[in-house]
Phi, psi and omega in degrees: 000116169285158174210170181274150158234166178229125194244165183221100165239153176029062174089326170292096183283171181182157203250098170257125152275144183194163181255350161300157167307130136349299171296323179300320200306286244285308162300342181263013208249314187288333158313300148304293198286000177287324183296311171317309157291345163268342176276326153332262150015288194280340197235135200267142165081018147077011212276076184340309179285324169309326140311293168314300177313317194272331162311297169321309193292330188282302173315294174311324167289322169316292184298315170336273168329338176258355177262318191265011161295310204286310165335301201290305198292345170298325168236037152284315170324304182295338191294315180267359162304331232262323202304295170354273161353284167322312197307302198310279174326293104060261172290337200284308174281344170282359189250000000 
């Protein structure tokens, strides 16, 4: 079920539909603008899209970095599922 929110990005209002919770719409609305005030912060001369871009970008990178952590530990996982296995077979035949 979608429902509507009212989001304040850069200053803005907006009508966002989402199937989220309120509270959630309400941590990514703050989530997004905590990013913002910080590429804010570094860029000089007010250039509004020039924010938004660099935001995006921060943000894309953020998420990068957090798919391939979640990659690396999936296939550390499996390496130890897999050694488990070994261990198993192993003990299985020694007995």
């Amino acid at each position: 079920m979608s429902g509507s929110h009212c989001i304040r990005i850069l200053g803005r209002e907006l009508q966002v539909r989402s199937s989220a919770t309120p509270e959630t719409v309400q941590e990514i609305e703050a989530f997004v603008n905590d990013t913002v005030a910080r590429v804010e912060s570094r860029v000089r001369g007010g250039d509004r899209l020039g924010v938004a871009i660099l935001s995006l970008m921060t943000l894309a990178e953020e998420h990068l970095a957090v798919i391939k952590k979640q990659d690396r530990n999936k296939c550390n996982t499996e390496q130890v599922v897999e050694l488990i296995r070994t261990i198993d077979e192993v003990l299985s035949g020694a007995a």
